[in-house]
C-alpha positions as CSV (number, residue, x, y, z in Angstrom):
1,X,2.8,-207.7,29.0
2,X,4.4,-207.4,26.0
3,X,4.1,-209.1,22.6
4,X,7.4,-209.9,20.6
5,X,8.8,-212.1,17.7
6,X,11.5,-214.9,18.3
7,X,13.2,-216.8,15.6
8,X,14.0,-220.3,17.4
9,X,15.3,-223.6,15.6
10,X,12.5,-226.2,14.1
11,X,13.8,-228.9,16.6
12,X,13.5,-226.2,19.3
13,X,9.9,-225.3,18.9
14,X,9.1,-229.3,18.2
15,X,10.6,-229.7,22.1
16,X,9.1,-226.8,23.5
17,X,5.3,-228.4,21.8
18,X,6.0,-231.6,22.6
19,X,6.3,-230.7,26.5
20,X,3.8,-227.8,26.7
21,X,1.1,-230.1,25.0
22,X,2.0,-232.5,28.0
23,X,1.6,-230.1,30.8
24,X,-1.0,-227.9,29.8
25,X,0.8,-224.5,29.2
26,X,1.5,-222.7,26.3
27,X,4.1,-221.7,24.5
28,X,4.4,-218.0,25.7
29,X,3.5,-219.6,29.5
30,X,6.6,-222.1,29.0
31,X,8.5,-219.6,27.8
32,X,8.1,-216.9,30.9
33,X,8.5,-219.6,33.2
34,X,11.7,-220.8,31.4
35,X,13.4,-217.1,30.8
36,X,12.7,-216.5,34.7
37,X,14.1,-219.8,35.7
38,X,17.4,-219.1,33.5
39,X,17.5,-215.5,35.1
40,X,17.5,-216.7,38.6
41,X,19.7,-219.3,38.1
42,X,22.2,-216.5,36.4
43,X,21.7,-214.2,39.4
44,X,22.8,-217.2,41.8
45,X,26.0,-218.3,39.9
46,X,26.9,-214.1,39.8
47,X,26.5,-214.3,43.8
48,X,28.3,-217.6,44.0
49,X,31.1,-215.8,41.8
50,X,31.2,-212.7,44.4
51,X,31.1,-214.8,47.1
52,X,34.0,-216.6,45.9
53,X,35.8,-213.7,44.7
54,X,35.3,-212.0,48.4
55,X,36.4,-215.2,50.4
56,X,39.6,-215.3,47.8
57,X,40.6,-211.6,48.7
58,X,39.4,-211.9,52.7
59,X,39.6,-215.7,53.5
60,X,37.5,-216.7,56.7
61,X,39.7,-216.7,59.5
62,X,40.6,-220.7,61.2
63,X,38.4,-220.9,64.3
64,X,35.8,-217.5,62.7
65,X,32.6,-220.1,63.0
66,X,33.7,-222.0,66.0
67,X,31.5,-220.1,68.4
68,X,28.4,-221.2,66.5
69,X,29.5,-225.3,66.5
70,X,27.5,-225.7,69.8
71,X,24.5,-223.8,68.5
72,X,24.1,-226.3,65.9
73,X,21.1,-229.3,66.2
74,X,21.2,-232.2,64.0
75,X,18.6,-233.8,65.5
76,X,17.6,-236.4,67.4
77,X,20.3,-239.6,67.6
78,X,19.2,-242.8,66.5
């Protein structure tokens, strides 16, 4: 692990105490957790973007997932 300095907003670090007092963590824990959390979420909207972009330039073609419709279970009818 690695130590380093951040300069964050009095408001900010007010927040980040107020919740980190409330569930037990610290600052640096809260902090990990939350810059891995933004970093996934990042990494799926970049997917999402490809995905879009590659359906954009090679559309799915009209009947291309028909041959799975009878595969599909959605359980029990009421």
């Amino acid at each position: 692990m690695k130590t380093i300095q951040m300069t964050l907003d009095d408001d900010l670090v007010s927040a980040v105490d107020t919740v980190v007092k409330k569930m037990h963590m610290s600052r640096s824990a809260f902090t990990r957790r939350a810059l891995r959390d933004a970093l996934r979420r990042i990494t799926i909207a970049r997917l999402e973007q490809k995905h879009r972009k590659g359906y954009n330039v090679h559309p799915s073609a009209e009947n291309e997932f028909s041959v799975w419709e009878k595969e599909q279970s959605w359980g029990e009818k009421w």
